[in-house]
PDB file of N, CA, C and O in Angstrom:
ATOM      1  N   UNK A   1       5.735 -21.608   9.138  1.00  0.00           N
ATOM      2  CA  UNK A   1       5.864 -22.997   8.766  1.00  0.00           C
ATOM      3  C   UNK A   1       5.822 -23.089   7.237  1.00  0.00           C
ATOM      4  O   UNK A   1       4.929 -22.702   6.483  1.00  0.00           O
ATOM      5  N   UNK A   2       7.050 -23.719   6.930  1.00  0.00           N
ATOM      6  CA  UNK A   2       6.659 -24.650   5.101  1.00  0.00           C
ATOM      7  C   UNK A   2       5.900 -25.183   4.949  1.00  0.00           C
ATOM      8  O   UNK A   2       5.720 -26.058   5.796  1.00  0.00           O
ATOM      9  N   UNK A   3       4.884 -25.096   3.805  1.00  0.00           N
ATOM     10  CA  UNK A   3       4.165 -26.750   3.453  1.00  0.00           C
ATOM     11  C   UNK A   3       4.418 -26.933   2.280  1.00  0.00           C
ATOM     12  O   UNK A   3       4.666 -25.896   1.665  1.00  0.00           O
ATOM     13  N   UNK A   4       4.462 -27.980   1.631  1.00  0.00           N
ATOM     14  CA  UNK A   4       4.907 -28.421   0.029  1.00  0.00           C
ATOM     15  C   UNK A   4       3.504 -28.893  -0.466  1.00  0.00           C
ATOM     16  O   UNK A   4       2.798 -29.585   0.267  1.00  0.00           O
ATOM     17  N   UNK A   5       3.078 -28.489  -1.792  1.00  0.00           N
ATOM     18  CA  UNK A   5       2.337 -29.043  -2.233  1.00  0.00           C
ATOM     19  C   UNK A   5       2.388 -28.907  -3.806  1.00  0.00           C
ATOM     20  O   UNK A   5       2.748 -27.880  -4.382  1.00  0.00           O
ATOM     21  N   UNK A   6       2.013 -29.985  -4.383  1.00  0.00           N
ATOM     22  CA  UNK A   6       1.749 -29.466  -6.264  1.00  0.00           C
ATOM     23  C   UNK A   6       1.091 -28.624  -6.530  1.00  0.00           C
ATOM     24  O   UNK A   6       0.119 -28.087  -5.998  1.00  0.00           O
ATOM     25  N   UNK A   7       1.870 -28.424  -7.777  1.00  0.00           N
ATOM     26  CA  UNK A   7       1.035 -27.571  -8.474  1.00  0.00           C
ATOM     27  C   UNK A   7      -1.136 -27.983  -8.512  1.00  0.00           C
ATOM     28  O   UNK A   7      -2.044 -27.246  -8.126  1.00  0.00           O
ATOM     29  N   UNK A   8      -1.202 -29.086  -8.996  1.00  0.00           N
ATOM     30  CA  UNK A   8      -2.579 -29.896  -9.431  1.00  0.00           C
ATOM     31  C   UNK A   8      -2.976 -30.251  -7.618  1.00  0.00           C
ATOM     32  O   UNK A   8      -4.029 -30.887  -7.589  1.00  0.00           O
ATOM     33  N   UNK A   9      -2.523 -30.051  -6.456  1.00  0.00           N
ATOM     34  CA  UNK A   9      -3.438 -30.286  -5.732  1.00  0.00           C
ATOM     35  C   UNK A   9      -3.418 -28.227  -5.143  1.00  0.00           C
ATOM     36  O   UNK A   9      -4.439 -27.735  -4.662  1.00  0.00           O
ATOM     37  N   UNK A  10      -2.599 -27.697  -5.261  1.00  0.00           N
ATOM     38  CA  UNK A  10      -2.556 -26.341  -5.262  1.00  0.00           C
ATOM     39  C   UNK A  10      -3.987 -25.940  -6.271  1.00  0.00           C
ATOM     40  O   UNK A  10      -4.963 -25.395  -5.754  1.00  0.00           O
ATOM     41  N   UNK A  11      -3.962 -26.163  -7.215  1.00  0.00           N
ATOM     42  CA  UNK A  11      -4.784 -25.828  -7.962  1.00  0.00           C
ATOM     43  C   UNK A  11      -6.420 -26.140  -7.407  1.00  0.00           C
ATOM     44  O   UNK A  11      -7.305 -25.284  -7.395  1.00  0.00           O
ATOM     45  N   UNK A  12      -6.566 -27.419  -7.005  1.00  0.00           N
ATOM     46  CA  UNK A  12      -7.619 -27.841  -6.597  1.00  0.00           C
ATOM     47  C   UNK A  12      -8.289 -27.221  -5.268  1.00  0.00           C
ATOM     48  O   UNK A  12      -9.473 -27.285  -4.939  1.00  0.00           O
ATOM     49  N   UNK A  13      -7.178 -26.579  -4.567  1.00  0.00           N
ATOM     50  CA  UNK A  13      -7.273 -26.720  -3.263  1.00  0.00           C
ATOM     51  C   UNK A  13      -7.160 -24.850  -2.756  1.00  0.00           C
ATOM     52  O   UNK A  13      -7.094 -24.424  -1.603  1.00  0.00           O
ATOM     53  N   UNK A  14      -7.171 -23.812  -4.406  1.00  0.00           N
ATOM     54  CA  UNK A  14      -6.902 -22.351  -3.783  1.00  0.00           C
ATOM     55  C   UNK A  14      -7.640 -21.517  -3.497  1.00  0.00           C
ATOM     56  O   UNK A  14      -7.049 -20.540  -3.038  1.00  0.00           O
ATOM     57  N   UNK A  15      -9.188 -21.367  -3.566  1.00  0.00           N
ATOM     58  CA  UNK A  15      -9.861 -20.963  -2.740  1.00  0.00           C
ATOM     59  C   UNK A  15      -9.938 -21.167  -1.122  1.00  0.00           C
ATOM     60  O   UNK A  15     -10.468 -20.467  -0.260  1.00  0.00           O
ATOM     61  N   UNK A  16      -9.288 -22.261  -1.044  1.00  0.00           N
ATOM     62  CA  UNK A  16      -9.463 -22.415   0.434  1.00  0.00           C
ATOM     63  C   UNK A  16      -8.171 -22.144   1.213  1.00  0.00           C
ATOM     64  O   UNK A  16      -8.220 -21.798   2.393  1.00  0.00           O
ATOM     65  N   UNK A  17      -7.116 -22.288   0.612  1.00  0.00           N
ATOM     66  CA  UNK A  17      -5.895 -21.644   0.933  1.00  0.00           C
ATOM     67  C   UNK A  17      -5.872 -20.608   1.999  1.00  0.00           C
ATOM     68  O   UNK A  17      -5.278 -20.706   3.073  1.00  0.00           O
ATOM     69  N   UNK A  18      -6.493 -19.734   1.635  1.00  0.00           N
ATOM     70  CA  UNK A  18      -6.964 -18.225   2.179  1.00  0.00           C
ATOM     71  C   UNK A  18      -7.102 -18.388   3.895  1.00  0.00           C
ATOM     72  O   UNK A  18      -6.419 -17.849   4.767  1.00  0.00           O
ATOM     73  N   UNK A  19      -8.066 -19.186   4.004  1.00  0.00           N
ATOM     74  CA  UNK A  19      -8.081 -19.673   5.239  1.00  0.00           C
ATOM     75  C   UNK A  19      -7.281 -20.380   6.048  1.00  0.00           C
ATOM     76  O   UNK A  19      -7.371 -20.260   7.269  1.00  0.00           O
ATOM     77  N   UNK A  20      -6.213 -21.379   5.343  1.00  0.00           N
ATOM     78  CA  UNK A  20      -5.786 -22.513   6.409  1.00  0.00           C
ATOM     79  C   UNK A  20      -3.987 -22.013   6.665  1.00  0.00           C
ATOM     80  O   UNK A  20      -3.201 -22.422   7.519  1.00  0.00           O
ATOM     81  N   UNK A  21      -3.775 -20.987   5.550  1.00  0.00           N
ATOM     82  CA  UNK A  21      -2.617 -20.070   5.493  1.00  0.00           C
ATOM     83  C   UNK A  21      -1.987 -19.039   6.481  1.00  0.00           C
ATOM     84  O   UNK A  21      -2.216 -17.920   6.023  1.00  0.00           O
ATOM     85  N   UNK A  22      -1.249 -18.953   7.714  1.00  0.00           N
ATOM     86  CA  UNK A  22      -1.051 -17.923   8.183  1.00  0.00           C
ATOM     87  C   UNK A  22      -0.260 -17.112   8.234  1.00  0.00           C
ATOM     88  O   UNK A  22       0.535 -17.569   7.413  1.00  0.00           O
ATOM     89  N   UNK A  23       0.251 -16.047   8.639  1.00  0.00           N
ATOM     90  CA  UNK A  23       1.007 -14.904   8.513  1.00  0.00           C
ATOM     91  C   UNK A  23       2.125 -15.540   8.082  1.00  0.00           C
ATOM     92  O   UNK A  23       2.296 -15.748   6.881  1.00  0.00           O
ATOM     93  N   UNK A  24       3.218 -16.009   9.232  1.00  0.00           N
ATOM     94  CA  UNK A  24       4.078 -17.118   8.970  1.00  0.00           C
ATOM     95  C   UNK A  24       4.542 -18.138   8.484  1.00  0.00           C
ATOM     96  O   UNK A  24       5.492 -18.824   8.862  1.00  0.00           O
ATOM     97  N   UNK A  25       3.339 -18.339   6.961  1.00  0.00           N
ATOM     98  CA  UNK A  25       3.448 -20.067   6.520  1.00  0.00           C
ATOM     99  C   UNK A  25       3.494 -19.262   5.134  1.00  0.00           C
ATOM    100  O   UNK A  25       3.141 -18.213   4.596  1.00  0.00           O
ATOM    101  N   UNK A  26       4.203 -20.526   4.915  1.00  0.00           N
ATOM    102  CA  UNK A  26       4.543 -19.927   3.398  1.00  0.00           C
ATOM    103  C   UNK A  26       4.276 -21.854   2.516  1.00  0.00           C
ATOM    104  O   UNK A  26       4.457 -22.988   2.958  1.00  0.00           O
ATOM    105  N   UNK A  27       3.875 -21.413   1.403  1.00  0.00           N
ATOM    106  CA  UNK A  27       3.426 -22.713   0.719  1.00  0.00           C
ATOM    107  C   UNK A  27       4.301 -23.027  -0.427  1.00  0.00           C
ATOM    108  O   UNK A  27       4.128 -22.443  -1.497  1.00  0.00           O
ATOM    109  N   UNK A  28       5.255 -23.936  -0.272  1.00  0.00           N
ATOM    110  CA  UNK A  28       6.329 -24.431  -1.868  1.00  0.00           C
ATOM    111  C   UNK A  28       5.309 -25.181  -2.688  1.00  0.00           C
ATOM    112  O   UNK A  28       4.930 -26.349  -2.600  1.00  0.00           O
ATOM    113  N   UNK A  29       4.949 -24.168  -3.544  1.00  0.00           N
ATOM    114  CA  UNK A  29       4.550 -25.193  -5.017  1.00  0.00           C
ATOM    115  C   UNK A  29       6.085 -25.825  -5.922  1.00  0.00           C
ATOM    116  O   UNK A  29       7.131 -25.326  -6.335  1.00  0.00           O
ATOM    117  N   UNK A  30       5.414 -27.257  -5.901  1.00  0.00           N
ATOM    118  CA  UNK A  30       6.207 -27.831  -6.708  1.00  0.00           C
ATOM    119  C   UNK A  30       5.705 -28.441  -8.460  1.00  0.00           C
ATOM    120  O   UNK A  30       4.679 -29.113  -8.567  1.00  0.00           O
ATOM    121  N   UNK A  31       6.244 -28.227  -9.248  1.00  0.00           N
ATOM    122  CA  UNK A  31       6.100 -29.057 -10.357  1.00  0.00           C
ATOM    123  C   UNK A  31       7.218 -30.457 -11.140  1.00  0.00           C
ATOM    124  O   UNK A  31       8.200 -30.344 -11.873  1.00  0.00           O
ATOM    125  N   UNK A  32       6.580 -31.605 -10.627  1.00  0.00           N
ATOM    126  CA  UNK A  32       7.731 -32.823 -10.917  1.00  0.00           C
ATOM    127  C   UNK A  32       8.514 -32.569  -9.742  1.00  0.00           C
ATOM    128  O   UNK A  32       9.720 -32.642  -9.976  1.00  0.00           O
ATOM    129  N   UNK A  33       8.218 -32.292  -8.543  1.00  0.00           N
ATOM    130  CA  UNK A  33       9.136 -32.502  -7.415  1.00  0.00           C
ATOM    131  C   UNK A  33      10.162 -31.451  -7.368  1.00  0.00           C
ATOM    132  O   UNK A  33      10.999 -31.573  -6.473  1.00  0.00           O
ATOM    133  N   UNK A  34      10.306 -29.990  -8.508  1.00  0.00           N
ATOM    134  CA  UNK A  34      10.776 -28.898  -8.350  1.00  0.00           C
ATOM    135  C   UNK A  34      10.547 -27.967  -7.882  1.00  0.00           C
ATOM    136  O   UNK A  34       9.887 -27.427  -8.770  1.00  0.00           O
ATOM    137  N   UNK A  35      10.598 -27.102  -6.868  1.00  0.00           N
ATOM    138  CA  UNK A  35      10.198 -26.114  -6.360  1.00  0.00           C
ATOM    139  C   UNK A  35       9.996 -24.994  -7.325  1.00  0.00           C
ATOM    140  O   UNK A  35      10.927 -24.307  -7.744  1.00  0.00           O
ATOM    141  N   UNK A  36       8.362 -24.788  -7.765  1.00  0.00           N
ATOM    142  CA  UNK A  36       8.563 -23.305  -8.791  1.00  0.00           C
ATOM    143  C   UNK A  36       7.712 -22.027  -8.158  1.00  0.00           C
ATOM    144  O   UNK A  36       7.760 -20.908  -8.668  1.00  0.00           O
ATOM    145  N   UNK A  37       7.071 -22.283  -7.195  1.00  0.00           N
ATOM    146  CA  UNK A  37       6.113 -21.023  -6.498  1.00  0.00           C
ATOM    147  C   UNK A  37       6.260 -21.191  -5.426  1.00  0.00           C
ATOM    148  O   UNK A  37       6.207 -22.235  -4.775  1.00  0.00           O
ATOM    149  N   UNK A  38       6.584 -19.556  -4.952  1.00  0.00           N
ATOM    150  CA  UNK A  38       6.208 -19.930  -3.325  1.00  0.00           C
ATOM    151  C   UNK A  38       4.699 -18.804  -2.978  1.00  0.00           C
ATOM    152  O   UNK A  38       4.420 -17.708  -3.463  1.00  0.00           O
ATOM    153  N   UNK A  39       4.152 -19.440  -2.205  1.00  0.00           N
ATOM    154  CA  UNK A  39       2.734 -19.141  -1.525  1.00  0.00           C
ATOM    155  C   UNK A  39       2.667 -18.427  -0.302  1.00  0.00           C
ATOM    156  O   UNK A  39       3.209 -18.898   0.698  1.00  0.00           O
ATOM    157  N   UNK A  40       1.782 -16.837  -0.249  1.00  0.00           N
ATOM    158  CA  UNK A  40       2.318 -16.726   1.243  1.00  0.00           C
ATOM    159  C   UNK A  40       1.130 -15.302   1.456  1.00  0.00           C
ATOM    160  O   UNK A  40       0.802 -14.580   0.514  1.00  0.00           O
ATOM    161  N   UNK A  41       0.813 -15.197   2.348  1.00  0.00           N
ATOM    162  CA  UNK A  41      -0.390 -13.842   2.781  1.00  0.00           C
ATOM    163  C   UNK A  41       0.619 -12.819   2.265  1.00  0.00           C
ATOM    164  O   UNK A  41       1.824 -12.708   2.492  1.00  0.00           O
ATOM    165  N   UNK A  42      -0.412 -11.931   1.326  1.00  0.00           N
ATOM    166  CA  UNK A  42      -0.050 -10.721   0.876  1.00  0.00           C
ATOM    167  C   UNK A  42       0.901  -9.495   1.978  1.00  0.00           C
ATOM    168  O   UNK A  42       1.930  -8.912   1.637  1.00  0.00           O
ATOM    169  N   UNK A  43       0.307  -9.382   3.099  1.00  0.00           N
ATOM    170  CA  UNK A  43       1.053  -8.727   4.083  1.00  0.00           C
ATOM    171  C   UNK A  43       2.136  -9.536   4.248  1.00  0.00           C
ATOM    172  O   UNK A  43       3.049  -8.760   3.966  1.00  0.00           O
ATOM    173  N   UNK A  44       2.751 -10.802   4.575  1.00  0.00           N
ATOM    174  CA  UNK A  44       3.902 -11.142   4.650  1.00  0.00           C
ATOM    175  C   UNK A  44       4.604 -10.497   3.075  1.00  0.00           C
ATOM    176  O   UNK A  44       5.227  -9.451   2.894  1.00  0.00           O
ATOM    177  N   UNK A  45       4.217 -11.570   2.098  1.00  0.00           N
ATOM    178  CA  UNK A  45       4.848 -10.640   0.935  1.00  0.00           C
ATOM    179  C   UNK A  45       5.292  -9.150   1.158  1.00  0.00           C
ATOM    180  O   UNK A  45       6.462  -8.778   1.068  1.00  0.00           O
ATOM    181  N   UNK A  46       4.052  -8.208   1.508  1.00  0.00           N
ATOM    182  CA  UNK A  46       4.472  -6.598   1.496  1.00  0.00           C
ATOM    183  C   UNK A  46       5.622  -6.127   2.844  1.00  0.00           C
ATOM    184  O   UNK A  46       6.208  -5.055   2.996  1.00  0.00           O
ATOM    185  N   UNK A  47       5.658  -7.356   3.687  1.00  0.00           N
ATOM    186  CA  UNK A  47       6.905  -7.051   4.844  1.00  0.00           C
ATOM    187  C   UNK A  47       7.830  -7.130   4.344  1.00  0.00           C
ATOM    188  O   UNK A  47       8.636  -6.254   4.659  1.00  0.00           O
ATOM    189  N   UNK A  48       8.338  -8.240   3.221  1.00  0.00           N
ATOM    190  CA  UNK A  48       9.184  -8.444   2.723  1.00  0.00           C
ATOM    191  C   UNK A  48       9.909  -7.664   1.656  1.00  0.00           C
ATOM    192  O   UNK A  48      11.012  -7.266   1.283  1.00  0.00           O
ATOM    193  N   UNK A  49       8.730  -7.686   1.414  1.00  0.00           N
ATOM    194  CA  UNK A  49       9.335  -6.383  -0.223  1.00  0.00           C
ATOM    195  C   UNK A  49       9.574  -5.041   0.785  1.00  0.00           C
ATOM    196  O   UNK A  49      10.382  -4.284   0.247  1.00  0.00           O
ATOM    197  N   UNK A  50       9.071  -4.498   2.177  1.00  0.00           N
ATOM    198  CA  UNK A  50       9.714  -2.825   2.584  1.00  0.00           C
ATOM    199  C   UNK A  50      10.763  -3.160   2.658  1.00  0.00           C
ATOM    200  O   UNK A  50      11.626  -2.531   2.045  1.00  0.00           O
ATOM    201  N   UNK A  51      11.168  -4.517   3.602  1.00  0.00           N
ATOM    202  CA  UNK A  51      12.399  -4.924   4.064  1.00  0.00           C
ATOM    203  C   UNK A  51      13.292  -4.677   2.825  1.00  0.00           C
ATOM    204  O   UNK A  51      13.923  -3.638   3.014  1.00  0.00           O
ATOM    205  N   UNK A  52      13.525  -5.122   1.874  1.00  0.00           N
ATOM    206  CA  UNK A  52      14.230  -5.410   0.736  1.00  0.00           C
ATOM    207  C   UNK A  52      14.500  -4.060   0.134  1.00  0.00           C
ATOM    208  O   UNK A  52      15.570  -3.804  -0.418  1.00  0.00           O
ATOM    209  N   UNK A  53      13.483  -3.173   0.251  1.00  0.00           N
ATOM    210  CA  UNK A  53      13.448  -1.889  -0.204  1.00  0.00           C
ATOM    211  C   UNK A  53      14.499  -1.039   0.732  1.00  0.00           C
ATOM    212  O   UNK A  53      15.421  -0.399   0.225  1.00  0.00           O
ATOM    213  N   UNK A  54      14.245  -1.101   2.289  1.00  0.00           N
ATOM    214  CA  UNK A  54      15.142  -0.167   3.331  1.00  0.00           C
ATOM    215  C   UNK A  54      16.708  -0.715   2.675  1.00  0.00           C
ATOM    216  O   UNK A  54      17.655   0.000   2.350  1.00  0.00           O
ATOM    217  N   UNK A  55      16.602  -2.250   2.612  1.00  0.00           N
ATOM    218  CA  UNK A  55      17.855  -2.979   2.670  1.00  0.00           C
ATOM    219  C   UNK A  55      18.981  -2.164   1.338  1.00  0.00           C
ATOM    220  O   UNK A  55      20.111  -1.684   1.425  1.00  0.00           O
ATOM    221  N   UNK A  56      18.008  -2.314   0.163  1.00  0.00           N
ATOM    222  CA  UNK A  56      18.844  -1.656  -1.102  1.00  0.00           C
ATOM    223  C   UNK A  56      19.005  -0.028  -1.210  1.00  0.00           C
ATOM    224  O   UNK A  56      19.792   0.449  -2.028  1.00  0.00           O
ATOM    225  N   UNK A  57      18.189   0.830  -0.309  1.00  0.00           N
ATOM    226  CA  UNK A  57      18.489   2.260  -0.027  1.00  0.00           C
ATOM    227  C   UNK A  57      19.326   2.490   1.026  1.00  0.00           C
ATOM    228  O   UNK A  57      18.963   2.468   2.202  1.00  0.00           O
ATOM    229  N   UNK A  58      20.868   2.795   0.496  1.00  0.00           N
ATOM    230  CA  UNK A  58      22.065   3.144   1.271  1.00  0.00           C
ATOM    231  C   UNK A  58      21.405   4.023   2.177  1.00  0.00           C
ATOM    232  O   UNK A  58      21.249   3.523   3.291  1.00  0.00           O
ATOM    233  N   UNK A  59      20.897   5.376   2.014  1.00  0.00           N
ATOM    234  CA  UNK A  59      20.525   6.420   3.043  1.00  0.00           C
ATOM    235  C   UNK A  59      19.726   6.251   3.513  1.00  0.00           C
ATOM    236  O   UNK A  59      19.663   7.265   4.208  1.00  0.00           O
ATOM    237  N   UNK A  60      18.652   5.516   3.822  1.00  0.00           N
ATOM    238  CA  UNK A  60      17.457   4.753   4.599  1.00  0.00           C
ATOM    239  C   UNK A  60      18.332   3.764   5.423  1.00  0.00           C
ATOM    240  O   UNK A  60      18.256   3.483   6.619  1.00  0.00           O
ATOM    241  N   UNK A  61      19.128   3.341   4.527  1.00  0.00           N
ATOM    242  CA  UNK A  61      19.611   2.071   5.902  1.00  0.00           C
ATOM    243  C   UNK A  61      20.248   2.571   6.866  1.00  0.00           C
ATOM    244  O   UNK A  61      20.167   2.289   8.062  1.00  0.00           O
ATOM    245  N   UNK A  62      21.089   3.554   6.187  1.00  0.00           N
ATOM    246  CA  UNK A  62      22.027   4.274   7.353  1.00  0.00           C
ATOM    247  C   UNK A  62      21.269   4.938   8.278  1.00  0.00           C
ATOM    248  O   UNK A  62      21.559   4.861   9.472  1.00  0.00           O
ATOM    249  N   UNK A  63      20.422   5.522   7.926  1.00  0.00           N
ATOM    250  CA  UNK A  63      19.126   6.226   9.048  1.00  0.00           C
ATOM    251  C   UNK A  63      18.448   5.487   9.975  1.00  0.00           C
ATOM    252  O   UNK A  63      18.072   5.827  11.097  1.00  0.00           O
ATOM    253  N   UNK A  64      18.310   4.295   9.322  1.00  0.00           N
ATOM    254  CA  UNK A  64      17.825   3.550   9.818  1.00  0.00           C
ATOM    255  C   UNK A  64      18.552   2.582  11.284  1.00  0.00           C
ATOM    256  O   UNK A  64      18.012   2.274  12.346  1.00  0.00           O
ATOM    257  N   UNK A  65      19.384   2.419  10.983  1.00  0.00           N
ATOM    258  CA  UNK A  65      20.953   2.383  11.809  1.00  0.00           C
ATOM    259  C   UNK A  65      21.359   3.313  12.948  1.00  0.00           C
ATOM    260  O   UNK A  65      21.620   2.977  14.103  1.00  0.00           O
ATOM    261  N   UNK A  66      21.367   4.377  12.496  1.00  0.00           N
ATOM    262  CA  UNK A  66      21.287   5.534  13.461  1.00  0.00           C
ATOM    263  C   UNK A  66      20.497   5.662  14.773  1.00  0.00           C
ATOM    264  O   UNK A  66      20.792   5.631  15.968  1.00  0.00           O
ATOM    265  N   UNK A  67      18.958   5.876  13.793  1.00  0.00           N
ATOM    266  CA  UNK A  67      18.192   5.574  15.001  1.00  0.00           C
ATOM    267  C   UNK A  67      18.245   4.398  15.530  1.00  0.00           C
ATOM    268  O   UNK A  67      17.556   4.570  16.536  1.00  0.00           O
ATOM    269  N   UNK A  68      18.638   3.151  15.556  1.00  0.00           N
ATOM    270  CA  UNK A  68      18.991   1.899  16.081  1.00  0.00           C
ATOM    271  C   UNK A  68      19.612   2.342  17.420  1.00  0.00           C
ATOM    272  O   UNK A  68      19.037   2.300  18.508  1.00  0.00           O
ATOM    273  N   UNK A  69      21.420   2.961  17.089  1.00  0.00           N
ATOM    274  CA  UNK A  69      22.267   3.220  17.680  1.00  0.00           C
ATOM    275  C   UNK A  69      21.730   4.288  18.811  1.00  0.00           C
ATOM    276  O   UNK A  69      21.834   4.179  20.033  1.00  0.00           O
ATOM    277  N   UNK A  70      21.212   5.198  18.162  1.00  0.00           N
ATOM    278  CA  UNK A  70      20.881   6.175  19.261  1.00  0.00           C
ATOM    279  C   UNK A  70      19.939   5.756  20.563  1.00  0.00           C
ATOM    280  O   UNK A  70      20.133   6.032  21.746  1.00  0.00           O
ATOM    281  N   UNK A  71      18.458   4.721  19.742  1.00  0.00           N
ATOM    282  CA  UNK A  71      17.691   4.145  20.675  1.00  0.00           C
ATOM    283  C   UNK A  71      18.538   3.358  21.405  1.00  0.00           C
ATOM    284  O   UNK A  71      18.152   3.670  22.531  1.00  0.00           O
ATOM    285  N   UNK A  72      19.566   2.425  21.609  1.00  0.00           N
ATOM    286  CA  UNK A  72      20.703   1.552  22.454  1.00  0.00           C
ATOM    287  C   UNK A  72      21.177   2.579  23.049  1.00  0.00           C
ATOM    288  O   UNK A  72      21.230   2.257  24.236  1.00  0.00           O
ATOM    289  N   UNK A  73      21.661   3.924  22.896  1.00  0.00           N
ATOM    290  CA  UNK A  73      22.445   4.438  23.591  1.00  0.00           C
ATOM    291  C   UNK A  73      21.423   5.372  24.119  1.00  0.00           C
ATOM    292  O   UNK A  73      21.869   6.507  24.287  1.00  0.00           O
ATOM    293  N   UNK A  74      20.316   5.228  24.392  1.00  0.00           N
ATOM    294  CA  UNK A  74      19.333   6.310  25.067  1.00  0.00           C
ATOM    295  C   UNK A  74      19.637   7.549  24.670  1.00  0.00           C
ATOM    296  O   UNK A  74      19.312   8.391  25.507  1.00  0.00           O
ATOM    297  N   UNK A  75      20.110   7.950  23.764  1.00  0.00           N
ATOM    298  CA  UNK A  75      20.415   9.036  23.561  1.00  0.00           C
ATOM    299  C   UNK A  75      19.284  10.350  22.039  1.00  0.00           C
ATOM    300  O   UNK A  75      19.420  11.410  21.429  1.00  0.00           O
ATOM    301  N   UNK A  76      18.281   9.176  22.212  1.00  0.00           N
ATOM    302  CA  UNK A  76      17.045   9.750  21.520  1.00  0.00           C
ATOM    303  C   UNK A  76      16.550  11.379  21.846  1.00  0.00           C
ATOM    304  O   UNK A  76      17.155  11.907  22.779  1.00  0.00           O
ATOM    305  N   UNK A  77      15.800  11.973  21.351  1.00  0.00           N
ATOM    306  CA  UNK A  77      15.239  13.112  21.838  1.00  0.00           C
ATOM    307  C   UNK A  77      13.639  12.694  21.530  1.00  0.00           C
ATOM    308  O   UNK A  77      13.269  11.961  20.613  1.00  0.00           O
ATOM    309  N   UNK A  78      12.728  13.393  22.596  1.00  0.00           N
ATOM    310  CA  UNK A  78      11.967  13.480  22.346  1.00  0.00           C
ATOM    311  C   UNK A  78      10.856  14.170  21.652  1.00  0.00           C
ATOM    312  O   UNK A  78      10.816  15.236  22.266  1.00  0.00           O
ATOM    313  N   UNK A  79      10.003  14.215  20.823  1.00  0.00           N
ATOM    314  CA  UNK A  79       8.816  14.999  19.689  1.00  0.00           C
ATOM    315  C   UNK A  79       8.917  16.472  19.755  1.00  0.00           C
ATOM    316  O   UNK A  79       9.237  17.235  18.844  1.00  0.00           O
ATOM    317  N   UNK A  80       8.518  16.822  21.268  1.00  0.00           N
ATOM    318  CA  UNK A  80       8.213  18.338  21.459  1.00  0.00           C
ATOM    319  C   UNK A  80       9.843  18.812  21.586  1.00  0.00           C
ATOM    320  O   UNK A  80       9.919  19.847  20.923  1.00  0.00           O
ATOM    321  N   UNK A  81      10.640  18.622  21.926  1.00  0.00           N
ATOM    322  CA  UNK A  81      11.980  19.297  21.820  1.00  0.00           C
ATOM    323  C   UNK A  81      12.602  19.194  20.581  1.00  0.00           C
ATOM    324  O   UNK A  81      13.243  20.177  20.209  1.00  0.00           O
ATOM    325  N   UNK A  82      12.519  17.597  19.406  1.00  0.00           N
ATOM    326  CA  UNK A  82      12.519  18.254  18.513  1.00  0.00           C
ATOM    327  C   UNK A  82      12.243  19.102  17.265  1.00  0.00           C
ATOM    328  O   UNK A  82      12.978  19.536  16.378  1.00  0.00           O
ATOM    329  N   UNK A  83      10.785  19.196  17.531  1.00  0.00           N
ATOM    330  CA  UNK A  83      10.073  20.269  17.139  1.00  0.00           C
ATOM    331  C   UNK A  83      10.711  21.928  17.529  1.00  0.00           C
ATOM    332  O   UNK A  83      10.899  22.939  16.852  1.00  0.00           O
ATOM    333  N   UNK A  84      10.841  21.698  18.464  1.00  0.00           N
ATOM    334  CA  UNK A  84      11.374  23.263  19.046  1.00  0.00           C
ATOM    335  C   UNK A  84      12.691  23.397  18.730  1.00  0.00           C
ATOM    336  O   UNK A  84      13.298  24.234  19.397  1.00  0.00           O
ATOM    337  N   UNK A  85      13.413  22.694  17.745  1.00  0.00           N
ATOM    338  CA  UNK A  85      14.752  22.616  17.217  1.00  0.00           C
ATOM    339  C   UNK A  85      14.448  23.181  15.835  1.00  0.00           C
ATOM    340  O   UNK A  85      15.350  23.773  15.242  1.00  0.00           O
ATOM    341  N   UNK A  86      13.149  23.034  15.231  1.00  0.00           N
ATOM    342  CA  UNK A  86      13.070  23.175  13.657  1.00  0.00           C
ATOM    343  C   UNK A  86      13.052  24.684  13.287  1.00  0.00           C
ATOM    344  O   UNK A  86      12.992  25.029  12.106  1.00  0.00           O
TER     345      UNK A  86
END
């Protein structure tokens, strides 16, 4: 969920933030009715930034893809066999 709030009641109100904030909510600070911060639990932030990270590494994504494709096509192997491949 969005919530909008100012900067000056943001300010008043960020110790307690912590608490009423969840995984999923993200908080628009505004200044003069402009959107300039957004607010949000550190673990969401850090989901976002791996995401962004797999997204801009061509050979991670493609790997990443792969195993996609392979898990859809059941065509995975399992730990101990491919261990016994190495």
């Amino acid at each position: 969920m969005i919530k909008e709030m100012t900067i000056t009641e943001t300010r008043k109100r960020i110790t307690s933030l912590e608490n009423e904030i969840g995984y999923d909510d993200t908080i628009t600070i505004t200044n003069h009715g402009r959107e300039v911060f957004a607010l949000m639990k550190w673990d969401t932030y850090e989901s976002i930034a791996e995401t962004l990270e797999i997204l801009m590494d061509d050979e991670l994504l493609k790997s990443l893809k792969t195993g996609i494709k392979q898990m859809q096509e059941d065509s995975m192997i399992d730990f101990d066999t491919f261990k016994q491949n190495l």
